[in-house]
C-alpha positions as CSV (number, residue, x, y, z in Angstrom):
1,X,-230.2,-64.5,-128.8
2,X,-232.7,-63.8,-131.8
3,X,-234.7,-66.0,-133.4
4,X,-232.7,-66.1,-136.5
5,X,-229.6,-67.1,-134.5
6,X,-231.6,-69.3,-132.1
7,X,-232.5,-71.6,-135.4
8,X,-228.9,-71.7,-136.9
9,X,-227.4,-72.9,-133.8
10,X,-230.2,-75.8,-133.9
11,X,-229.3,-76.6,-137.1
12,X,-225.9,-76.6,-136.4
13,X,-226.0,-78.8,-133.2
14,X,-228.4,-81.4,-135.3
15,X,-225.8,-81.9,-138.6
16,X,-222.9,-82.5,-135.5
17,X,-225.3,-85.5,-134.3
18,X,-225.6,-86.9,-137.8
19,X,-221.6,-86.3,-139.0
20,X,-221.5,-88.4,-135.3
21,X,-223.1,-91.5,-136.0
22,X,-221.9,-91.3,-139.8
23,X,-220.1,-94.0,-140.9
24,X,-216.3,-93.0,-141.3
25,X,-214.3,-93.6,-143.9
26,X,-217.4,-94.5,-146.2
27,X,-216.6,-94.7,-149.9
28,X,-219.0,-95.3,-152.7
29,X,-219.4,-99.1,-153.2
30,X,-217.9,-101.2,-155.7
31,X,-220.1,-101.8,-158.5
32,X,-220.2,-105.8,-159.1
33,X,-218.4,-106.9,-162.3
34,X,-220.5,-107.4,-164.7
35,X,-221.2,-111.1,-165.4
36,X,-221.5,-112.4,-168.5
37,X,-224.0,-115.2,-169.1
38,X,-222.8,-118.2,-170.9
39,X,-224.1,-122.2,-171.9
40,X,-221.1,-124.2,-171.8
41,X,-221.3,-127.4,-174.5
42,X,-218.9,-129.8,-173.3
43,X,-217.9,-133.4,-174.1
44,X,-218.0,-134.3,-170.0
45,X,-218.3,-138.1,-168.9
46,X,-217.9,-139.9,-165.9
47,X,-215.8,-141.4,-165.5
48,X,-213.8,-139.3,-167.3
49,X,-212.3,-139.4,-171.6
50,X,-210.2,-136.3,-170.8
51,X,-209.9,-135.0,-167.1
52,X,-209.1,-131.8,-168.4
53,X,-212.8,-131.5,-168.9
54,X,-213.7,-131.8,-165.7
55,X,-210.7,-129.6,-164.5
56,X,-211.8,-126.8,-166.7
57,X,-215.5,-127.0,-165.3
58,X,-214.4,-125.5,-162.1
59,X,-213.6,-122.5,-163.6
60,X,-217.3,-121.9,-165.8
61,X,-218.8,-121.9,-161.7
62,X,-215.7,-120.2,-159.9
63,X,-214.9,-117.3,-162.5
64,X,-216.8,-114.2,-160.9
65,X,-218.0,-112.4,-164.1
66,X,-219.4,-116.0,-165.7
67,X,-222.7,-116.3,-165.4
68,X,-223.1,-119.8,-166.0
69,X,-226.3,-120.8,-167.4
70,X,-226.6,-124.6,-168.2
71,X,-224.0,-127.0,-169.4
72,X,-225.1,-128.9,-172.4
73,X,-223.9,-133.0,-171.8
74,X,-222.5,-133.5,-175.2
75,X,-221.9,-137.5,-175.1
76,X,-221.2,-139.8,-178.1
77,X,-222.4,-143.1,-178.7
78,X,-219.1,-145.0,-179.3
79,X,-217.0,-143.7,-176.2
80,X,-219.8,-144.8,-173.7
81,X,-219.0,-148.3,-173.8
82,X,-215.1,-149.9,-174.9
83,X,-214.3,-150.5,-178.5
84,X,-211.8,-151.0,-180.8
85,X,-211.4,-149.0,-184.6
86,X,-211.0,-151.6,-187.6
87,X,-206.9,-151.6,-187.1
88,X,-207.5,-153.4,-183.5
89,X,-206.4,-150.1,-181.8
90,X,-208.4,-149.7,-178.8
91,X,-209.8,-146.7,-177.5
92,X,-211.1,-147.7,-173.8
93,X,-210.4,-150.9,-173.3
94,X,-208.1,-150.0,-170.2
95,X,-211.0,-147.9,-168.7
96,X,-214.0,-149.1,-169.5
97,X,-217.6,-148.0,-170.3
98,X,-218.6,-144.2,-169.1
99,X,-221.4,-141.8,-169.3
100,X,-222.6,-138.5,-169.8
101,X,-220.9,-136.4,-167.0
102,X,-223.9,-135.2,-165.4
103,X,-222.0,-136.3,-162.0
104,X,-219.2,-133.6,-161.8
105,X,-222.0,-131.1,-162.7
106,X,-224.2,-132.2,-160.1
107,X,-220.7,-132.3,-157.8
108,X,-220.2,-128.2,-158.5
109,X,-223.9,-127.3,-158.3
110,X,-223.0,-128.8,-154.4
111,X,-219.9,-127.1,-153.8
112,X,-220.9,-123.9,-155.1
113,X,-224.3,-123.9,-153.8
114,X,-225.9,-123.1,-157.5
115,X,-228.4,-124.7,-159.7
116,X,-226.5,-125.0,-163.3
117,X,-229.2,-127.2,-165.1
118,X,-227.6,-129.9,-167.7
119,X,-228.9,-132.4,-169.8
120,X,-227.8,-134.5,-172.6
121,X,-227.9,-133.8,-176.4
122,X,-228.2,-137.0,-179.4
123,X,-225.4,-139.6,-179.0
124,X,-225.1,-139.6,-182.8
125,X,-223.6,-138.0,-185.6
126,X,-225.6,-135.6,-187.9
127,X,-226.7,-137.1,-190.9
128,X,-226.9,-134.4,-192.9
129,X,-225.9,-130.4,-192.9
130,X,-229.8,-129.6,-192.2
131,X,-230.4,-132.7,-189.7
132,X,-233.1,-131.6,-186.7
133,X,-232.5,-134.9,-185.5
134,X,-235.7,-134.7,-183.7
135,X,-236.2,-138.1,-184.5
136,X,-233.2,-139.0,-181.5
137,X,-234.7,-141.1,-178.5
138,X,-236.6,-138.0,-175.7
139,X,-234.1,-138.3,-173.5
140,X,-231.2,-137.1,-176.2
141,X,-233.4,-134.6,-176.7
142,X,-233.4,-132.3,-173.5
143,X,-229.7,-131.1,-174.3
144,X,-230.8,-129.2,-177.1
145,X,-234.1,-128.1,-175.6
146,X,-232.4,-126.8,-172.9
147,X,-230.1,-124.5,-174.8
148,X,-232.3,-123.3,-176.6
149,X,-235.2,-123.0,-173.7
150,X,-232.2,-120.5,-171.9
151,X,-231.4,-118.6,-175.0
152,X,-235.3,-117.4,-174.6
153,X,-235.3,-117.0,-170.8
154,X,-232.4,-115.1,-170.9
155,X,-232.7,-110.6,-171.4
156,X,-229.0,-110.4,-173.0
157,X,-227.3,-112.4,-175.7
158,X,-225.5,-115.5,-174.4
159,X,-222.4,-116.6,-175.4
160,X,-221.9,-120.1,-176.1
161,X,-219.0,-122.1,-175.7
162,X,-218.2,-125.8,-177.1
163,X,-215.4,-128.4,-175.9
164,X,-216.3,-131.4,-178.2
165,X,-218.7,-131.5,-181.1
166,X,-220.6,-129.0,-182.6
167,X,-223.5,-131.0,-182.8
168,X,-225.5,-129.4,-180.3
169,X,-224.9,-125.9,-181.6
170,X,-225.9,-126.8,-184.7
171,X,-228.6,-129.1,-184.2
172,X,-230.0,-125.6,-182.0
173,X,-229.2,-123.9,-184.8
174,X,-231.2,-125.6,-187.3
175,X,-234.3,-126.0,-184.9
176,X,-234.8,-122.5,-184.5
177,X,-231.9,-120.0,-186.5
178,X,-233.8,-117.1,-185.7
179,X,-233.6,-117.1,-181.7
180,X,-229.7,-118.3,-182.3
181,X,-229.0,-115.0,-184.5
182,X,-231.2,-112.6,-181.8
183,X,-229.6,-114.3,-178.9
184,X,-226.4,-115.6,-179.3
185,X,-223.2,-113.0,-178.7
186,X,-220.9,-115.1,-179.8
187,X,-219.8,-119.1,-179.9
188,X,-216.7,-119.7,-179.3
189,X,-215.9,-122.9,-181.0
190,X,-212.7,-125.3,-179.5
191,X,-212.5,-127.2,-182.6
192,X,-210.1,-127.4,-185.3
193,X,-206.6,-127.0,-186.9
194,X,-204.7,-123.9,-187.9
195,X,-203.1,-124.4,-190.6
196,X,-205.2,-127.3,-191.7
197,X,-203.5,-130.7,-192.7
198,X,-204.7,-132.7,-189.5
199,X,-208.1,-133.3,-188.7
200,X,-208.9,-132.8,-184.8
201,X,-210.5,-134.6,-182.4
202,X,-213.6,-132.7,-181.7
203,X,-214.1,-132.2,-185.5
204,X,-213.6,-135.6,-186.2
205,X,-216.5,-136.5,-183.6
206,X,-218.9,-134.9,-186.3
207,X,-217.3,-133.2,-189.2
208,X,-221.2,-131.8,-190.2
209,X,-221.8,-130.1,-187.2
210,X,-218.5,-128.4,-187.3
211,X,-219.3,-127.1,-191.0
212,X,-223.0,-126.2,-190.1
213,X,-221.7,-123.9,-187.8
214,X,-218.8,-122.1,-189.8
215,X,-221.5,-121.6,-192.4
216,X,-224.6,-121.0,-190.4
217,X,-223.4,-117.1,-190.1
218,X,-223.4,-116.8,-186.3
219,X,-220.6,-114.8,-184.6
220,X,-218.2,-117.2,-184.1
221,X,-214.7,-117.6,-182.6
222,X,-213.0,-120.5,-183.7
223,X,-210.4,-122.1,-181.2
224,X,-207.9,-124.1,-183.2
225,X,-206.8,-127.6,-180.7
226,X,-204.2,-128.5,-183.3
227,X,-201.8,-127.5,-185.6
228,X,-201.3,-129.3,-188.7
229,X,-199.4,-131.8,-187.5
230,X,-200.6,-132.6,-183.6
231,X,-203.0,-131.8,-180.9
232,X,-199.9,-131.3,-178.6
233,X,-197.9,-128.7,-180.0
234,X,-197.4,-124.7,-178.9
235,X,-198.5,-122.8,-181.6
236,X,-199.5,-119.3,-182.9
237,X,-203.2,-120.0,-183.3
238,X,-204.1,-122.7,-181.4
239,X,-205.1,-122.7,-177.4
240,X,-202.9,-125.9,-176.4
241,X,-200.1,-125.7,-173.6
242,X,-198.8,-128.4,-171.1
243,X,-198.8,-127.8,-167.3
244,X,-195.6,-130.3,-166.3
245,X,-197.2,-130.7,-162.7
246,X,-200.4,-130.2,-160.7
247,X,-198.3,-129.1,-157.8
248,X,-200.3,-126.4,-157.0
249,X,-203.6,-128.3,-156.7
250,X,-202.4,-129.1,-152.7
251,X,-202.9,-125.1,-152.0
252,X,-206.5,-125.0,-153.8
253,X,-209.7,-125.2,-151.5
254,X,-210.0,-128.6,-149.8
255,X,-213.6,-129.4,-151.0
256,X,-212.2,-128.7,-154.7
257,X,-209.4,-131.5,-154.1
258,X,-211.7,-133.2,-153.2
259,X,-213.5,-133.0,-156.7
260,X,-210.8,-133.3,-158.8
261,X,-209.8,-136.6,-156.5
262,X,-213.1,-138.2,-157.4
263,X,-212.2,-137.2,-160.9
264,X,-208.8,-137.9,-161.7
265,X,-208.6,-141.5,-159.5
266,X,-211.6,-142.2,-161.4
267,X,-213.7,-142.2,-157.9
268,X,-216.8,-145.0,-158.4
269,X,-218.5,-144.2,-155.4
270,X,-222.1,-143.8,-155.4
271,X,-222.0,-141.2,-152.6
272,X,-221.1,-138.7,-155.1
273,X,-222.2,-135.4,-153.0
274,X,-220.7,-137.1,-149.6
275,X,-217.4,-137.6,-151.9
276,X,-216.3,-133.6,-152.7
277,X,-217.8,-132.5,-149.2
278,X,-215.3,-134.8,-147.1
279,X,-211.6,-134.1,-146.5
280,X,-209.7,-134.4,-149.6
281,X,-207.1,-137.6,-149.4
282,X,-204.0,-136.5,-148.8
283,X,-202.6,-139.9,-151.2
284,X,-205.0,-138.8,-153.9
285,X,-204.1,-135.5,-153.7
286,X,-200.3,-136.4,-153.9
287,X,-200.9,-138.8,-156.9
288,X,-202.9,-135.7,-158.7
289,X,-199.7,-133.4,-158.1
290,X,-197.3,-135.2,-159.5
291,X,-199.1,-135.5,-162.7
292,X,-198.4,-133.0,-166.0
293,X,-201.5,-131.8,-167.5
294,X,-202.5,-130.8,-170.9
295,X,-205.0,-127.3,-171.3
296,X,-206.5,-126.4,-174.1
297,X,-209.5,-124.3,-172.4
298,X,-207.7,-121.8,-170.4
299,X,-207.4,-119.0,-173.2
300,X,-210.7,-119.7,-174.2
301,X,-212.5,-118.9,-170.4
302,X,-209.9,-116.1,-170.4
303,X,-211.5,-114.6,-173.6
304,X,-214.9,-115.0,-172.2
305,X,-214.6,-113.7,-168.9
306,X,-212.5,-110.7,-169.8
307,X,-209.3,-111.8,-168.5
308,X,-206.0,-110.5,-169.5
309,X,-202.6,-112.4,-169.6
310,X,-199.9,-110.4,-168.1
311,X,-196.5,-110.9,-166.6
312,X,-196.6,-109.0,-163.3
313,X,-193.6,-107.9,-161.8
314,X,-192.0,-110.1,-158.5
315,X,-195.0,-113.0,-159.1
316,X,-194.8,-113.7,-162.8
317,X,-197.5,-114.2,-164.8
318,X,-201.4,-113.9,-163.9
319,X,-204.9,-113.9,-165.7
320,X,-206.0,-110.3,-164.6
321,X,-209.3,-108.6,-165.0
322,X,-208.7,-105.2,-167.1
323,X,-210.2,-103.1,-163.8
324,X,-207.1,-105.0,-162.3
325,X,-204.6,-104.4,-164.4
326,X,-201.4,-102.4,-162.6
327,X,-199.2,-99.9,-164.3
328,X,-195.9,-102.5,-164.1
329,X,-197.8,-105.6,-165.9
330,X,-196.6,-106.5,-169.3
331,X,-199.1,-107.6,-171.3
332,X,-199.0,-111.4,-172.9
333,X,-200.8,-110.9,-176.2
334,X,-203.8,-113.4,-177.2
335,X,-206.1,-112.0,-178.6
336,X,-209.1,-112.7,-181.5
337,X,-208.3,-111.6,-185.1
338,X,-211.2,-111.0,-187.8
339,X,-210.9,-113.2,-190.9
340,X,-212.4,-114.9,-193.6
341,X,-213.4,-118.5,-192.7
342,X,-213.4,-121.2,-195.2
343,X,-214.4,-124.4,-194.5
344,X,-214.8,-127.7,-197.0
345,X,-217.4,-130.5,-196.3
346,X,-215.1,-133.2,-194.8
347,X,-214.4,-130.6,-191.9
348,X,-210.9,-128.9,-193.0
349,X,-210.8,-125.0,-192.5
350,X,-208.6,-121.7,-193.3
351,X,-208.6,-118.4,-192.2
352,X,-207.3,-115.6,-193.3
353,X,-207.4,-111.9,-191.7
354,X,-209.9,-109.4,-192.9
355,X,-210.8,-105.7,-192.0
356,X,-214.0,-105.7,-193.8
357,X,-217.3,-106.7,-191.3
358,X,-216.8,-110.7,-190.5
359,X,-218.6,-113.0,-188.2
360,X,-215.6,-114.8,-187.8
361,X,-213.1,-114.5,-185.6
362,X,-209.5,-116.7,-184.9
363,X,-207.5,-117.2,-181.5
364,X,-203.8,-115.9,-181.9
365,X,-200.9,-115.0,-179.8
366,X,-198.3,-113.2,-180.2
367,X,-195.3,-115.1,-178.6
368,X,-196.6,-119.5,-178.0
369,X,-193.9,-120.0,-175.8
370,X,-194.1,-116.8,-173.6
371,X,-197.9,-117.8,-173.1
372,X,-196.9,-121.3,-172.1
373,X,-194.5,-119.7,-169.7
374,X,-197.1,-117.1,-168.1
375,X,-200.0,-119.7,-168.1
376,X,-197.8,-121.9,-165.9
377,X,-198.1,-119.3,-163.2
378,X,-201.4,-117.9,-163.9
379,X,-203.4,-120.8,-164.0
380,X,-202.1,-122.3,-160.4
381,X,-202.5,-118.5,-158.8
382,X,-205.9,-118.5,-160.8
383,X,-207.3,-122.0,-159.2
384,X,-206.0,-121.4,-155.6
385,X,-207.5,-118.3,-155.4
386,X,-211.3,-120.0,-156.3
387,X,-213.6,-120.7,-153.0
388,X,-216.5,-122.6,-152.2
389,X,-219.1,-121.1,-150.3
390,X,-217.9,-122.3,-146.6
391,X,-214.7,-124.1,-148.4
392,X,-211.6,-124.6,-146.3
């Protein structure tokens, strides 16, 4: 055999080795999704004004492409202790006092292992349309220092979300516009009526903050709560839809039901941590099931985190990520529409479309009632398929 031969057989013999001990079947890896970093503002107490808010937490840490960066504590002076308004309607009076919710963030950041930092923002309303409020007691004041602090750390725009006031959007506005406008992708505002006639809740909390923001020239997606009639009505352009039961929540990981136990039985325990990391009770859990459930959040983290609405064929609907999408899903239209955004001092707004450049945006869909009817099944198949790290 020549030398030329001798060689080729040598190199031969040594790429058979190498195929031998490569790995079969390899395929090029999955590229992660991309995660998309967001502050979540959120009026969060313990024990709870709305349970929905602590329900809807679960999916700013368990959503894979959120990127959750610090949830603002956006508490108000009058709902941390019982009152009554000047008609002798009571507000609390069958719950009693409450707090910032800095407990069910803690609860999460233990369950999913993370270090989401929170802090609370001033307990009162804005004074004026240019209010710093810097004047508030220290402690009010890390809410707003904190979103602000991770608008700077962070290399991409944020987007920031608010469920409740504005006031800590705009009060971080007003401290330092010109980080908001190079760092902020987009806030998407839950606030409001469309078409206007009723003032909403989280306006109502403070009507300034809500107009500092509609003018202040941000990118912002407004999220009507209301029609003009009610909070609790299916509409085009608002996000609100009823679950009639929390069936599902006996299928969702154990250290979850857990959570949501200590939430909605309105846990007191001071063993907060040791609360979510024991077995869930079964009663609890039972009492939580048979409970409806009003959402207002869902199409909001949808629109955030990519997710399409889609009825798919044999399960009914689900919240699908676009790479996920099959050729037999029908789409479930919701969607954000560019308009015009006016907005009048005592908080009322209209909209109308636009095709010119806008940095407004309103939530619509298509078809109110066939949302309703595809959220009812893609929010349960959504929530059962979130994990804790080592969750049961």
């Amino acid at each position: 055999m020549n030398r030329r031969w001798a060689f080729a057989l040598a190199a031969l013999c040594i790429a058979a080795v190498l195929a031998a001990f490569a790995p079969r079947g390899a395929a090029e890896p999955t590229p992660a999704p991309r995660r998309v970093p967001v502050i979540d503002v959120t009026d969060l107490y313990h024990p709870h004004q709305d349970v929905g808010d602590n329900f809807d937490l679960i999916a700013a840490y368990a959503l894979p492409t959120v990127d959750l960066r610090a949830v603002i504590l956006d508490a108000h002076a009058r709902f941390r202790k019982p009152f009554r308004n000047a008609d002798g309607v009571g507000y609390d009076d069958d719950t009693g006092p409450r707090d910032a919710g800095f407990i069910p963030v803690l609860q999460l950041n233990d369950l999913f292992d993370r270090r989401v930092p929170c802090a609370p923002t001033p307990y009162a309303e804005m004074r004026s349309l240019d209010n710093h409020m810097e004047d508030a007691p220290r402690f009010q004041q890390a809410g707003v220092d904190l979103l602000l602090q991770a608008l700077r750390e962070s290399r991409e725009k944020v987007h920031v979300v608010s469920f409740g006031s504005a006031r800590p959007v705009a009060l971080a506005f007003n401290r330092d516009p010109e980080l908001m406008r190079r760092k902020v992708a987009r806030v998407h505002l839950c606030a409001g009526a469309s078409p206007a006639g009723y003032l909403e809740w989280n306006v109502m909390l403070d009507k300034r903050a809500f107009v500092r923001v509609l003018r202040s020239g941000l990118p912002t997606a407004v999220y009507p709560c209301a029609n003009e009639r009610s909070p609790f009505e299916v509409g085009r352009n608002n996000t609100y839809w009823k679950l009639p039961n929390l069936e599902f929540v006996r299928r969702m990981d154990a250290r979850l039901q857990s959570y949501l136990a200590y939430a909605f039985e309105r846990s007191a325990r001071s063993d907060f941590l040791n609360a979510v990391e024991e077995q869930p009770d079964p009663a609890a859990v039972a009492r939580i099931a048979g409970r409806e459930h009003h959402v207002w959040e869902t199409s909001v983290w949808a629109q955030v985190a990519g997710l399409r609405l889609v009825r798919r064929p044999g399960v009914g609907g689900r919240l699908v990520a676009a790479a996920d999408a099959r050729p037999g899903d029908i789409a479930v239209p919701e969607r954000l529409v560019p308009c015009r955004v006016h907005v009048t001092d005592d908080g009322q707004f209209t909209w109308e479309p636009t095709s010119k450049p806008t940095p407004h945006a309103v939530f619509q869909r298509d078809d109110p009632a066939g949302s309703q009817a595809a959220l009812r099944e893609a929010l349960p198949a959504l929530y059962e398929s979130f994990r804790t790290p080592g969750g049961r």
